[in-house]
VOZA-902072 format. One record per residue: residue number from 1; x, y, z of N, C-alpha, C in turn; residue in three letters; chain. Coordinates in pm, whole numbers, padded with zeros to 5 digits. Layout:
<pts>
(NUM, (X, Y, Z), (X, Y, Z), (X, Y, Z), ALA, A) ...
</pts>
This chain:
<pts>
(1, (00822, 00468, 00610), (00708, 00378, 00598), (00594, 00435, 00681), UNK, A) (2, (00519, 00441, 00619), (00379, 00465, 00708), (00290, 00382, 00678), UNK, A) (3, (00258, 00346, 00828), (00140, 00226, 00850), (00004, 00289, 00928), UNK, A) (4, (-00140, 00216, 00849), (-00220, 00214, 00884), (-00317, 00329, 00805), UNK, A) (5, (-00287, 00305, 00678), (-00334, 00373, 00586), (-00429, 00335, 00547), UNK, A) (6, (-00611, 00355, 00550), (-00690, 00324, 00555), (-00851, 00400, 00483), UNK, A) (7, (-00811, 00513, 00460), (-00882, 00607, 00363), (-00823, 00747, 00231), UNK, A) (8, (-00929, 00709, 00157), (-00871, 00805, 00058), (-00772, 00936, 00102), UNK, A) (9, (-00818, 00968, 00171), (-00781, 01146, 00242), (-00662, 01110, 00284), UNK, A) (10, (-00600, 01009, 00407), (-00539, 00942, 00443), (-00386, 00960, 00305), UNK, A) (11, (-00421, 00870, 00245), (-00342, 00843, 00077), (-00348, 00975, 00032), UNK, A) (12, (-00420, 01088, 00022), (-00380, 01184, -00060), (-00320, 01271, 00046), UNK, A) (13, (-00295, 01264, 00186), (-00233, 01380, 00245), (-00026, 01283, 00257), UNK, A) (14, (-00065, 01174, 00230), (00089, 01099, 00229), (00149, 01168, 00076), UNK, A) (15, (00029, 01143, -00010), (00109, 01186, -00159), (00144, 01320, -00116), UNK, A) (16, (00091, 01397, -00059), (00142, 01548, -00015), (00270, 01566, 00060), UNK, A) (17, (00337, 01451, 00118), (00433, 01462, 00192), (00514, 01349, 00115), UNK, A) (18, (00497, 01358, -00033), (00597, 01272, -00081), (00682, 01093, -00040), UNK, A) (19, (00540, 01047, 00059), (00592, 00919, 00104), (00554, 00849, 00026), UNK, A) (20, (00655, 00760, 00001), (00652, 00640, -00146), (00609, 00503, -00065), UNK, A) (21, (00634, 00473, 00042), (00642, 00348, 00079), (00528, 00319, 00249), UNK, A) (22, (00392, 00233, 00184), (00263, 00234, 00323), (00243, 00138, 00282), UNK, A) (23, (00148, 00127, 00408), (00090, -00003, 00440), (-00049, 00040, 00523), UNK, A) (24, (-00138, -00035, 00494), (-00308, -00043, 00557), (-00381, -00095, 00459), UNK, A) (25, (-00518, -00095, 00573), (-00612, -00171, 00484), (-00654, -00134, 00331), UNK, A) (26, (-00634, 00045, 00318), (-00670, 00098, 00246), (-00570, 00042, 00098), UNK, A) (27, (-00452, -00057, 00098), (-00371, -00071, 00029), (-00353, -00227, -00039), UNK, A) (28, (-00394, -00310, 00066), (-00402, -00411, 00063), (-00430, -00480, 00190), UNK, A) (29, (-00546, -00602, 00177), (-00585, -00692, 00319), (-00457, -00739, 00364), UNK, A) (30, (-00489, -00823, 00463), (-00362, -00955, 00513), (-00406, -01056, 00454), UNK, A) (31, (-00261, -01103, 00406), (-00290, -01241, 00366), (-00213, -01343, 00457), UNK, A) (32, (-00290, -01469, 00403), (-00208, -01581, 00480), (-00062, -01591, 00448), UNK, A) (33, (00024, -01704, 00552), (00118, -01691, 00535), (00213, -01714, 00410), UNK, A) (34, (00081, -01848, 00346), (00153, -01956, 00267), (00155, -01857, 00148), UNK, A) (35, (00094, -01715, 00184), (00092, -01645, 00002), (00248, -01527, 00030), UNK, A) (36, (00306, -01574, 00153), (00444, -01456, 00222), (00496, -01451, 00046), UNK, A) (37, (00546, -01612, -00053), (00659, -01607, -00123), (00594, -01491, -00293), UNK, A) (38, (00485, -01511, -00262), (00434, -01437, -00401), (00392, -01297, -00376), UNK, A) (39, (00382, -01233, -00266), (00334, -01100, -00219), (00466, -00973, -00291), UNK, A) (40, (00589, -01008, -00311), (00678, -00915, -00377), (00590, -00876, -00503), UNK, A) (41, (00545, -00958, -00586), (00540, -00958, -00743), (00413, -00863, -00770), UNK, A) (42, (00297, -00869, -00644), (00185, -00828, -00653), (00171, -00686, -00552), UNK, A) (43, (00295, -00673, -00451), (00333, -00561, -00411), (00361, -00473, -00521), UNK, A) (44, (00429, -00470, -00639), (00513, -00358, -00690), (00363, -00306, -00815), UNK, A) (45, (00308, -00402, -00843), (00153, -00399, -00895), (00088, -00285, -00837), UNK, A) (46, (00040, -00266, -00691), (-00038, -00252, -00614), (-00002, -00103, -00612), UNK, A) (47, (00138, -00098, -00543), (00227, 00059, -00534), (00193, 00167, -00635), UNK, A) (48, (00258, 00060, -00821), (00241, 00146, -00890), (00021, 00191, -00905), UNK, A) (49, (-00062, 00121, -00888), (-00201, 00169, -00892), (-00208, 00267, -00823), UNK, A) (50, (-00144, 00253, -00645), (-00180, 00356, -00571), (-00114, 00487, -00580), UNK, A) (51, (00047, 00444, -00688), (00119, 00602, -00704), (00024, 00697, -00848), UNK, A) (52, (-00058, 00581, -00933), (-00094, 00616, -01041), (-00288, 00693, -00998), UNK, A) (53, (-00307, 00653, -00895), (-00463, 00687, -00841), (-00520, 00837, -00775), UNK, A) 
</pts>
């Protein structure tokens, strides 16, 4: 996992090292808590944009 992913360059030197699985602003904000139970469905959304970008 790598955290604190926050610019393009950032995201394209992770795709260079083959890491599948981040986190930062550059990926998605914070949300509140009450959205914890729906964040799976819109995680796997998000992944595939940023593996497809």
């Amino acid at each position: 996992l790598i955290e604190g992913v926050e610019t393009d360059e950032q995201l394209a030197l992770i795709r260079e090292l083959d890491i599948d699985k981040i986190q930062g602003f550059h990926v998605g904000r914070p949300a509140p808590a009450a959205n914890f139970r729906t964040r799976p469905a819109t995680y796997k959304r998000t992944l595939s944009i940023v593996k497809s970008a």
